[in-house]
C-alpha positions as MATLAB code, in Angstrom:
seq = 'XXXXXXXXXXXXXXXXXXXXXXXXXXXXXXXXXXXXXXXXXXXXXXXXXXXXXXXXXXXXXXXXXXXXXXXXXXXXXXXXXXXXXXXXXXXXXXXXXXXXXXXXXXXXXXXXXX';
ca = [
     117.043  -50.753 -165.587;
     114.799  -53.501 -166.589;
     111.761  -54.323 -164.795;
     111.124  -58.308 -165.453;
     107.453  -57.427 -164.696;
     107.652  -56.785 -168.279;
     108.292  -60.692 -169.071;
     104.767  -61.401 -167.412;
     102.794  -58.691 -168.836;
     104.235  -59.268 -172.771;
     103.633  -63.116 -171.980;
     100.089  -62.269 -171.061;
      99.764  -60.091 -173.955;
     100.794  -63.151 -175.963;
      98.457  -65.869 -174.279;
      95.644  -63.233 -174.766;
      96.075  -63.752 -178.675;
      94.621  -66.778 -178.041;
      97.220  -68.584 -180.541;
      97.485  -72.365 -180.418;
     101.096  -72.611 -181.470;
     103.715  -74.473 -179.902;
     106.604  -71.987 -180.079;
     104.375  -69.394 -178.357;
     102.784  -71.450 -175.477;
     106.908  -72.289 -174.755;
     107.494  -68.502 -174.801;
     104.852  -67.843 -172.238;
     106.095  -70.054 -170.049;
     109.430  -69.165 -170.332;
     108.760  -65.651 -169.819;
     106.364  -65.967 -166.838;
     108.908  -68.398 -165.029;
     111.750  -65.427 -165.627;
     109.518  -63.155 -164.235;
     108.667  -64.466 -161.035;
     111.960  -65.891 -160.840;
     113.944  -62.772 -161.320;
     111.835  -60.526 -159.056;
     111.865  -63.640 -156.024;
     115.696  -63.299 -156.291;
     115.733  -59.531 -155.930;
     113.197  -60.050 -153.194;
     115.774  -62.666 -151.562;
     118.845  -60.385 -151.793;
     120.513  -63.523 -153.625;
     123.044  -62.050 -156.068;
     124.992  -64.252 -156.835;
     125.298  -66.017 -160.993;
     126.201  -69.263 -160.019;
     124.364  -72.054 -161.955;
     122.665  -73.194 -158.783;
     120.922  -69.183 -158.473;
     117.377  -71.048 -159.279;
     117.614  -73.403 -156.427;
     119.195  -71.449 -154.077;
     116.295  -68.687 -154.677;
     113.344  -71.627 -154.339;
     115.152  -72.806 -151.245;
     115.095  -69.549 -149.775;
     111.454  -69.733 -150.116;
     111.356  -72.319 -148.333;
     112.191  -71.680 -144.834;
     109.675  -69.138 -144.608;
     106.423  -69.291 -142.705;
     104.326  -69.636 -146.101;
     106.031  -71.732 -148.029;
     103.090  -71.197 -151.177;
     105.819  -68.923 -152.955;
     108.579  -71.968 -152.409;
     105.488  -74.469 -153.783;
     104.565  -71.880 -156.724;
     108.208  -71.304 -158.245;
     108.827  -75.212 -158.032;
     105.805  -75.640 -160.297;
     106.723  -73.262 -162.509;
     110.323  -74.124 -162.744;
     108.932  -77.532 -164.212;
     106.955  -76.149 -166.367;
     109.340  -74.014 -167.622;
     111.910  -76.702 -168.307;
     109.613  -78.853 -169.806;
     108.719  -76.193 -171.973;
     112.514  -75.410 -173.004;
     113.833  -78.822 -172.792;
     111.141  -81.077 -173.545;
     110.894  -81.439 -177.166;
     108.870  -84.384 -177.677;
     106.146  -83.473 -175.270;
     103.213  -81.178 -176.615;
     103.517  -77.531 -174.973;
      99.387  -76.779 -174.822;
      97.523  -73.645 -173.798;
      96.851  -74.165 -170.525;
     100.322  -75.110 -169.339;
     100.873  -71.718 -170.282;
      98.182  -70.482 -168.502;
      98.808  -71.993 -165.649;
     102.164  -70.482 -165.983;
     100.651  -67.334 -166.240;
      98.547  -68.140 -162.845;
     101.189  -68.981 -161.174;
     103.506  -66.073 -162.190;
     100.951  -63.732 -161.273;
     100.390  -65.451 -157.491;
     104.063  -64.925 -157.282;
     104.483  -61.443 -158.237;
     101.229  -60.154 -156.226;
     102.328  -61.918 -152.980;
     106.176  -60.334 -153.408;
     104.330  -56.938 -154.253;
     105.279  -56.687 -158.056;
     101.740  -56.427 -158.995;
      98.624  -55.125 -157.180;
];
């Protein structure tokens, strides 16, 4: 089975090579998003492949007490589609670093990462 830990730790690998390219600072993103988003909807029980799985997992977020996980996956849902979708806008190093932040807040608060 595949942990999607993985996705953070290879994108932080990446973002530690300090590259400035484009493609790469998209990858990051991408990767951390999947991370965080994949290990929130195990956390949530959610199992369902529906296109609507990435809103139903933020929304479940949501309703609880501490809604900083809800706040943290919305972020990083737009960065990550700005990243994928957003080919006119410049993808810079400390989006994905932010992503990176953001993914790791995630993960630590769900008890992925200690």
């Amino acid at each position: 089975m595949f942990d999607p830990v993985e996705f953070y730790q290879f994108a932080g690998q990446l973002y530690q090579q300090k590259s400035e390219r484009e493609v790469e600072n998209r990858i990051i993103i991408s990767r951390a998003y999947y991370s965080a988003f994949l290990c929130a909807r195990h956390f949530s029980k959610i199992s369902n492949s529906s296109g609507s799985i990435h809103k139903e997992v933020i929304d479940y977020f949501e309703k609880k007490p501490n809604k900083n996980i809800f706040n943290q996956l919305k972020q990083l849902k737009d960065l990550r589609q700005k990243a994928d979708y957003d080919l006119n806008s410049a993808i810079l190093s400390r989006q994905a670093g932010k992503s990176l932040k953001l993914a790791g807040h995630i993960l630590k608060k769900l008890n992925y990462l200690s």
